[in-house]
N, C-alpha and C positions, 0 to 999 in steps of 0.2 A: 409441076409436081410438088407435094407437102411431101412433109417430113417430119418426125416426131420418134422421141427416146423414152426408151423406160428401163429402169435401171430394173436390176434383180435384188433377191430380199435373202437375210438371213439369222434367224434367232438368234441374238446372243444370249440373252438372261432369260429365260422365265415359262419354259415347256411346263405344260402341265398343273405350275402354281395359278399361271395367269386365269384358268377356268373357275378357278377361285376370287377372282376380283383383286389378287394380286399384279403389282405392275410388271409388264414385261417391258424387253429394250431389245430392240429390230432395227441391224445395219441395210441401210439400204449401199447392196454393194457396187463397184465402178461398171461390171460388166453391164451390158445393156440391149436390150432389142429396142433395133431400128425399124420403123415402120415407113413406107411409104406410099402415096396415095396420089393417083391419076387419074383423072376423066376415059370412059371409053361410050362408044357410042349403044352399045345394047344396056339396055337395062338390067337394073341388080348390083351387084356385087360380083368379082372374081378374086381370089387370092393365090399367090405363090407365098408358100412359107420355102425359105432355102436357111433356116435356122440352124444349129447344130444341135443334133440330139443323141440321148441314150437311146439306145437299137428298142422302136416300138412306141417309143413317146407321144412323138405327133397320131402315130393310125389311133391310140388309145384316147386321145385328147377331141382326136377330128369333129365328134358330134359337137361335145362341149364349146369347140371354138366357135362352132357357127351359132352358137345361142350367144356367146359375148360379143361376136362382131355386131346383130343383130342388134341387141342391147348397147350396144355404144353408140353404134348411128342410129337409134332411136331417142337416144338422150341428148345427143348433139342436134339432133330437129337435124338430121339429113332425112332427106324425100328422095327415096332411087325409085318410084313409081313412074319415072317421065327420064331418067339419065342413070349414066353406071359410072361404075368406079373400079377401079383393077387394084388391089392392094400387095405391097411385097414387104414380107418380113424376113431380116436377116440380124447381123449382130454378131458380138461375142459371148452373148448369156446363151450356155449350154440351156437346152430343154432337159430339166432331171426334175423330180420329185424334190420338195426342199426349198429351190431358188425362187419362187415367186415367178416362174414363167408366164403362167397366165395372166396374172397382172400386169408384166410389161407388156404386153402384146396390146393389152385393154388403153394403158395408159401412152404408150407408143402411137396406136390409133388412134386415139382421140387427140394428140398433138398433130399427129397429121392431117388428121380435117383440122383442124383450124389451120394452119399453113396453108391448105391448098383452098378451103374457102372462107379465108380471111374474117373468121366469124370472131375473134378479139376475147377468147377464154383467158382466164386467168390460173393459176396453177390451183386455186383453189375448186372451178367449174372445171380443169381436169381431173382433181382426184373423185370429184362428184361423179364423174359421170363413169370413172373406170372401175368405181365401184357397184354403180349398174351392171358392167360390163363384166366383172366380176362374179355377177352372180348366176352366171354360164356356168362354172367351172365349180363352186362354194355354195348354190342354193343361198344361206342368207350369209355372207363371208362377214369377218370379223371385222373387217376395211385398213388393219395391218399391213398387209402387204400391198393395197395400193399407195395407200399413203407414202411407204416405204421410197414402194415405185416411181411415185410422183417426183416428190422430195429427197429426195436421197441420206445421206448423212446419217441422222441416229433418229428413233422416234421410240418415245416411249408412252407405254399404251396402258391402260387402264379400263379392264371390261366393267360397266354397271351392271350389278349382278340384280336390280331391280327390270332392269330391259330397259332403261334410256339408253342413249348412244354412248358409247367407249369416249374415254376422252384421250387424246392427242395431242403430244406437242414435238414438234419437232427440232431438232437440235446437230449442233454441227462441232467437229472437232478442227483443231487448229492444223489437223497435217492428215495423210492417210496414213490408215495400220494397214499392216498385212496379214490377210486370211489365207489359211487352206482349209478348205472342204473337202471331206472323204466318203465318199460310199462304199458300205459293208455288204450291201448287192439283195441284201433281205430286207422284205418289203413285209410292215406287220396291221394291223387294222388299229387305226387312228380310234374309230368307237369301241374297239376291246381294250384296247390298252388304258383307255380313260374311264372306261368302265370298271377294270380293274381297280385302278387308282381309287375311283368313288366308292367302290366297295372298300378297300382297306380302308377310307377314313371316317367311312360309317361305322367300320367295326371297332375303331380305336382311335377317336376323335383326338385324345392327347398327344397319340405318336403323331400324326398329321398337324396338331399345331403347332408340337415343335418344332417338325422341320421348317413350316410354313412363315414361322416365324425367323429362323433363321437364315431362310430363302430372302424375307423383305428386308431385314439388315445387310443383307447382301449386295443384293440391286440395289439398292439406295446407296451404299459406298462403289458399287460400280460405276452408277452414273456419275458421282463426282471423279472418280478416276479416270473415267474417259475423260470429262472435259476440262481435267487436267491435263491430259494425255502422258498419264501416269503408267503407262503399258504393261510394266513389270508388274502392279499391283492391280491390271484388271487379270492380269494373264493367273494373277493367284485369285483370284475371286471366281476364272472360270474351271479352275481346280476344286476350288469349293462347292459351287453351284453341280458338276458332273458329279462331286462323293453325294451331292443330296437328293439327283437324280438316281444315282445306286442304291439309295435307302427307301426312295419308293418303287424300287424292283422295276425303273423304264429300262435299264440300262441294258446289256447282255455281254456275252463274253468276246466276241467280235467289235465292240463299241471300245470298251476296255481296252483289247492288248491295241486298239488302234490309236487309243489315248496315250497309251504307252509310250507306243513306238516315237510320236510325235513329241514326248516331254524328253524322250532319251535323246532326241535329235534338235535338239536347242529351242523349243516351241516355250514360251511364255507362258503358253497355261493350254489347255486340248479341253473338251468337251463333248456329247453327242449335241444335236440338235435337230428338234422335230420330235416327232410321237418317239421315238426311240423302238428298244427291242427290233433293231434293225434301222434300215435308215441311212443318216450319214451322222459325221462327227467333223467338228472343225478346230483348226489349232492357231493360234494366234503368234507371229514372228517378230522379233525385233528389226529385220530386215530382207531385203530380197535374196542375197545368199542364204540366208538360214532355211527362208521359205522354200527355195528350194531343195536342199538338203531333207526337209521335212517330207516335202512330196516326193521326194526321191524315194526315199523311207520307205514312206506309204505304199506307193507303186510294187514295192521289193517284198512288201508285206502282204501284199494279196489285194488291193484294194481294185475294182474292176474299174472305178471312175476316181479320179482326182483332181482338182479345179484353183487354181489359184487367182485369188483377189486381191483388190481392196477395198476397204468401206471407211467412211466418216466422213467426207466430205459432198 
């Protein structure tokens, strides 16, 4: 039987600027689906998913999965025309909107065929291929979140806004930080909210440079605070980065008092992340007691999911 991990993904810096060719910075965090893969004698494919999910995730996902599993054993040159394979994915990476699930699942599977037929991929020919695998769930995806997936740690990404490929590098911290992730339970359209966005900075090119501009000062002293692992002064940088998400109207009033409650409860710095105006929000801790305390919070506060990690390594 093979075997293969793929970690889940989570924005720290750079919703919304990075559609601008601005750089963003993506933890790829500890949790993980596990994938595994077995010989069986009919041909095809079967899968059990026994993953943990938000109520509805997998049935909504279901179609999309079978075009990534498709696309993965097609990139890995498996041939199920003459033999089968039975696949089980499990894990601690909740299935929510946010984490990068579908990319673990992509890059989990394609670790597990090469495990089970010893085909000698290298971590670079897996993120290859689970960004085919990928594009089940993404049409043409940003390859962010496999990467993430692949690699873990930090990665920070750079779109070409001419259409050549994004560039990547990926980077690792000298200890883990500690994340909470919170969902505010509202779910808003990724193309209206960005559409928004692209209209306000047609209307007002200068308002949008400014922030844009002090969005890139930003992430660029966050990256070096991470790999300082200067925690206190990322945890003010993502205090910064959330008032500059408020000033282009992603934010909402449930993101907010969820920032809140996490800054009153000893969090280092809280932020939303993802398309916003719903979504989730994550807060950054100096330690496991705080982190908890934070989630505890959250929970008290209304939040219907709550998730605690960690990411940088």
């Amino acid at each position: 039987m093979g075997e293969g991990i793929g970690f889940g993904k989570s924005i720290l810096f750079g919703e919304h600027f990075v559609v601008y060719g601005l750089p963003a910075l993506a933890a790829g965090i500890s949790s993980k689906t596990v994938a595994y893969v077995s010989r069986s004698k009919s041909r095809g494919w079967t899968v059990d998913d026994r993953r943990l999910e938000v109520p509805g995730y997998k049935a909504k996902k279901k179609d999309e999965q079978v075009v990534s599993i498709n696309n993965v054993l097609d990139a890995a040159g498996i041939d199920l025309s003459d033999m089968g394979i039975h696949i089980e994915y499990e894990g601690d990476l909740v299935c929510a909107s946010g984490y990068g699930a579908s990319a673990a699942i992509c890059v989990s599977l394609a670790r597990a065929l090469d495990d089970e037929f010893r085909l000698g991929f290298d971590d670079d020919k897996i993120n290859a291929i689970a960004y085919e695998g990928e594009k089940g769930s993404h049409g043409t995806p940003s390859g962010i979140d496999n990467t993430a997936s692949t690699f873990g740690g930090l990665v920070w990404f750079v779109r070409d806004l001419t259409g050549g490929p994004p560039k990547f590098e990926t980077l690792k911290l000298k200890d883990a930080a500690n994340l909470t992730i919170a969902a505010t339970g509202l779910t808003a359209s990724t193309t209206e909210v960005v559409g928004d966005v692209r209209a306000k900075k047609e209307s007002d090119s200068k308002w949008f440079d400014r922030l844009a501009n002090k969005y890139h000062e930003l992430v660029t002293d966050a990256r070096e605070s991470l790999l300082k692992f200067d925690l206190v002064r990322v945890g003010e940088f993502m205090n910064q980065n959330h008032s500059l998400l408020q000033e282009l109207t992603v934010s909402c009033s449930e993101l907010d008092e969820m920032v809140d409650i996490a800054l009153e409860n000893g969090a280092l710095g809280a932020k939303m992340t993802g398309t916003g105006r719903g979504g989730n929000m994550m807060a950054l801790s100096p330690d496991v007691d705080t982190q908890k305390q934070i989630a505890d919070a959250l929970e008290k506060g209304g939040s219907p999911f709550v998730y605690n990690t960690t990411f940088g390594l």
